[in-house]
N, C-alpha and C positions, 0 to 999 in steps of 0.2 A: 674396315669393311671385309665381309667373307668371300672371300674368293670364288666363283664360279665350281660349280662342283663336277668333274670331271671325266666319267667311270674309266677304270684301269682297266687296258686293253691290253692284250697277247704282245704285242712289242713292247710293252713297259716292263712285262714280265721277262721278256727276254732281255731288253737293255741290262736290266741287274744282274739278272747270271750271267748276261755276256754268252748267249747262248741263241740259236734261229727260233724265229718264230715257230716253227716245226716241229721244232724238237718240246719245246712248250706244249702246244697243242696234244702231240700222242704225248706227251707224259701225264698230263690231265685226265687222259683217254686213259690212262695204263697200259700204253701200247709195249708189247715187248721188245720193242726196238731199244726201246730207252732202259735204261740202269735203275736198279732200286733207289739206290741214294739221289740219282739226279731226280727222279720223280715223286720222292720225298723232300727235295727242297723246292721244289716247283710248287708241291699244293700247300706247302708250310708257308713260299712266299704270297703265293696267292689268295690264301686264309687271312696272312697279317695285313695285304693292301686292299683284300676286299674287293678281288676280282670277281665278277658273273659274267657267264659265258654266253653272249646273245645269242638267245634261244630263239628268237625271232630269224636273225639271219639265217638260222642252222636249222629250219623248219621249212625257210624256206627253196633252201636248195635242198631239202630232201623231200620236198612236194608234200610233207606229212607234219600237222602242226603237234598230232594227241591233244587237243582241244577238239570240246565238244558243244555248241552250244546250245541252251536253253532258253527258252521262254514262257513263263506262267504267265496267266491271269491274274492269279495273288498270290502269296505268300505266308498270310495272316494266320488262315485255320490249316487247323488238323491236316484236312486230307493233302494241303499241296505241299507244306510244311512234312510230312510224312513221308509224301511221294519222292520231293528234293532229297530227302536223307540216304535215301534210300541208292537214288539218283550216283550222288556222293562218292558212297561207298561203294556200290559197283565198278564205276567208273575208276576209283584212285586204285583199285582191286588187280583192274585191267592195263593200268601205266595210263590212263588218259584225265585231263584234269577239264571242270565241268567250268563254263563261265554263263552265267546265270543275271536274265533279266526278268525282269516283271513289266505288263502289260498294263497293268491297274485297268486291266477289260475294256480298254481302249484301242480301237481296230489299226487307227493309226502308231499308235505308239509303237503296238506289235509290228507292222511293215516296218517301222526305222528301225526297232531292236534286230531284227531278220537283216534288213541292208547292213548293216554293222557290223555282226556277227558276219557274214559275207564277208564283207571287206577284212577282218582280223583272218582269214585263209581257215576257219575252222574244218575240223575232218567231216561233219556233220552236226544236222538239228533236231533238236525232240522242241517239237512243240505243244501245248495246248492252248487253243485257242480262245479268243475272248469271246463274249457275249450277245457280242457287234458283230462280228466278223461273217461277212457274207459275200463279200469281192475274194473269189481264190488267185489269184491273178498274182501275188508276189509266190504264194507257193507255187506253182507254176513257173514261176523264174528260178524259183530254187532249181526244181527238179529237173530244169532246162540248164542247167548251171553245170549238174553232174554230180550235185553236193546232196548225200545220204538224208534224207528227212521222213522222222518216224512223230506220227503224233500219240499225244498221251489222254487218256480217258475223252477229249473234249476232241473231237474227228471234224472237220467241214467237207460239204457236200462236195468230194472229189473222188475218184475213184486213179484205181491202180497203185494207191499209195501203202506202208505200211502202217499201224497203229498198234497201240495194247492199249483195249479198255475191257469194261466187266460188263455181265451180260444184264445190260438197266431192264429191259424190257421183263428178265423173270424175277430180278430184285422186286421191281415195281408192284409184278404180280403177286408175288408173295405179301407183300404189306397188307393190299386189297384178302388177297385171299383169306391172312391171317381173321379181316376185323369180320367179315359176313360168317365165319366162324364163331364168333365171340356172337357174334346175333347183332349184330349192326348193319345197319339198313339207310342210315341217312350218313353218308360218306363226301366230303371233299377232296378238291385236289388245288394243290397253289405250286404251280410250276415251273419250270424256266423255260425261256424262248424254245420255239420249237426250231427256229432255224439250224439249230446245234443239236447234234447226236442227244445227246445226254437229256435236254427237253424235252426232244421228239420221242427219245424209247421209253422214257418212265411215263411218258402220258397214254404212249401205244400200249405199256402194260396196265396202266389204272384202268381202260377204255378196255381191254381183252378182260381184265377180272369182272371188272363190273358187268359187263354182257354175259359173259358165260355163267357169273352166280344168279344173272337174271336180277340184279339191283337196278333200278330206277337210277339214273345220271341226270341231276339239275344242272342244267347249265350255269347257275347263277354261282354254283359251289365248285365250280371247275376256272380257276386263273392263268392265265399264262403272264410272263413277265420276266425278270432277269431272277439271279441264283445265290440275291446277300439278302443280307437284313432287312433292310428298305422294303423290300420286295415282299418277305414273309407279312412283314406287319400292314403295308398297305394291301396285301392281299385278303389278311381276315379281317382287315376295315370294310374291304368292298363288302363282302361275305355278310357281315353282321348289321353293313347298313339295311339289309336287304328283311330284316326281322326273322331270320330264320335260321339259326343256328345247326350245325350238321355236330353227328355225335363224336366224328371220327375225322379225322384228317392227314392227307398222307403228303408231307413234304415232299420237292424234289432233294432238297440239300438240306444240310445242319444249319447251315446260316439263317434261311427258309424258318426251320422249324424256331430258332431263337426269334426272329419276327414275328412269329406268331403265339410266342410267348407270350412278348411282351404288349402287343396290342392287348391279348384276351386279358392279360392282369391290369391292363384299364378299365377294361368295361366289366371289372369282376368277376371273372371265369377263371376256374382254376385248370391247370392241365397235371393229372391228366383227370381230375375227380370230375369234372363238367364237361372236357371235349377230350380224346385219345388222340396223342398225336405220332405219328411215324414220319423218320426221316431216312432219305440217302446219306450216309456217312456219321461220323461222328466226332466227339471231343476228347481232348487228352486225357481229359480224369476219369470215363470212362470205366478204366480198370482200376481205380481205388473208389468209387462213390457210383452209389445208386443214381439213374437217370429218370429222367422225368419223361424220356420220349422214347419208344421204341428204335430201333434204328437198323439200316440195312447194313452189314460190316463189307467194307470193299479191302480186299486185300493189297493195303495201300504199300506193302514191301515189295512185296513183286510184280505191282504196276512197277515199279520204278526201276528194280534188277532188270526184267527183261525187256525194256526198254532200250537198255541198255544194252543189254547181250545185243537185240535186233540191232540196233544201230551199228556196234560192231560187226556183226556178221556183214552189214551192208557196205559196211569198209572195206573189209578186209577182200569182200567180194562185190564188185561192182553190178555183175552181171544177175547177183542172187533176183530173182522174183520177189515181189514184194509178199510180206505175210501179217495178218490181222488177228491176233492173238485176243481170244476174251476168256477173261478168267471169272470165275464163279464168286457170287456172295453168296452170306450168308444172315438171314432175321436176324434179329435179337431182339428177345422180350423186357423191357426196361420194367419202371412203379408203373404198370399199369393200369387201368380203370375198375377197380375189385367189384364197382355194381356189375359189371357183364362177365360172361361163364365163357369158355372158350366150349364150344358145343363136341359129342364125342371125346 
């Protein structure tokens, strides 16, 4: 039978050399108290028994863990999978290491990944939130806590807090703007909940374009809903039950625009030869293969650096004012529709 497995402790290291705990410890540390050669067989023997130094304990009497936690919606696509990378590398840049949950856009899940992250003493939170989410009440504990919390692209209706997202409202308009350009006149919109930032400003921009180009808004072609697949494709179900097909269609999300792929290529519609589709965000392949969807590009590396700087900054200064940072997209014209001419 295997024994109990045991981790070797600073007294075990000292019982061998016959030496105080003390003297262990700053040798470990490379304290110049201690002698070259003793502090070469200190980490030679602590190497061979596979001593680790709890980092827990030593976090906690220094009130400072360098953990940071996170929590996504998902993981899946591009843009969050991007944003975390990103996330990552800033963080391991600045000595602070990221521990990282997913929501799967569950309101609750998100409140216990949040209490947890709490309870592990992290320095602070980046969060985005899920699709659900419209109780602010654990964020509010947070911030009543003392613990740093910056949200990322997805904001709930709180103020004084900080955040880094991109400005949806003139991505949104540029999409609209682009297609009344190209001479299109019968336009949709399939969107995500308005309760969440990211819903509410891409629909504020479809709604600002479309009035100012002086386009007609069927109601029948404007969805609201959640921000995956499901969504896209039961969105151009409702649409097409409706017998009236729109020429143009502007996602809120990529996942969105993949929904509505896939619906329209049941009922025999090609995208983009029979409907023009635009979405928020996009997919890995992106930069080696032609698309099929136009798409708005979110600068998804430095969502996620200065996420990060912000949250440091709020460490290191408690007292800092909060700041809401939004950074710029930019169109991208994918295979677009060759029947329509972009006008001018």
């Amino acid at each position: 039978m295997n024994k109990k497995y045991r981790p070797i402790k600073l007294e075990d290291l000292a019982k061998k050399l016959k030496v105080s705990k003390v003297t262990i410890s700053k040798a470990l540390r490379d304290h110049p108290d201690i002698s070259a050669a003793t502090t070469a067989k200190v980490k030679e023997l602590a190497d061979k028994l596979g001593y680790m130094p709890n980092v827990m304990a030593k976090n906690l009497s220094a009130r400072k863990s360098n953990n940071i936690g996170l929590v996504v919606p998902k993981i899946a696509h591009f843009f969050f999978a991007s944003v975390i990378e990103s996330i990552y590398n800033t963080a391991f840049e600045n000595n602070y290491e990221i521990v990282l949950t997913v929501s799967q856009e569950k309101s609750e899940r998100e409140r216990k990944h949040i209490l947890s992250l709490l309870s592990m003493r992290v320095d602070g939170l980046l969060v985005s939130v899920t699709q659900e989410t419209k109780d602010i009440s654990i964020f509010e504990r947070v911030t009543h806590s003392g613990v740093p919390l910056v949200f990322i692209d997805r904001v709930p209706a709180m103020s004084g807090i900080s955040s880094v997202t991109v400005n949806d409202i003139e991505g949104a308009y540029s999409a609209i703007d682009y297609a009344v350009k190209k001479g299109y006149t019968k336009i949709a919109h399939i969107g995500g909940f308005r309760n969440i930032n990211i819903g509410r400003a891409r629909y504020e921009g479809f709604i600002k374009a479309m009035r100012l180009n002086r386009i007609p808004i069927n109601n029948n072609w404007v969805i609201e809903g959640g921000f995956g697949e499901e969504d896209g494709y039961n969105g151009f179900k409702k649409i097409y039950e409706k017998k009236n097909i729109p020429e143009y269609i502007f996602a809120a999300t990529y996942p969105i625009a993949l929904g509505i792929y896939a619906a329209a290529n049941e009922y025999g519609l090609s995208i983009p030869e029979d409907i023009e589709v635009t979405c928020f965000g996009k997919n890995t392949f992106n930069r080696f293969t032609p698309t099929i969807f136009n798409f708005i590009d979110q600068p998804t590396q430095e969502l996620g650096s200065e996420a990060v700087k912000l949250m440091i900054e709020q460490i290191n200064n408690p007292e800092a004012r909060p700041k809401n940072i939004i950074l710029n997209t930019e169109l991208i014209i994918g295979n677009s529709n060759a029947k329509k001419e972009v006008a001018g």
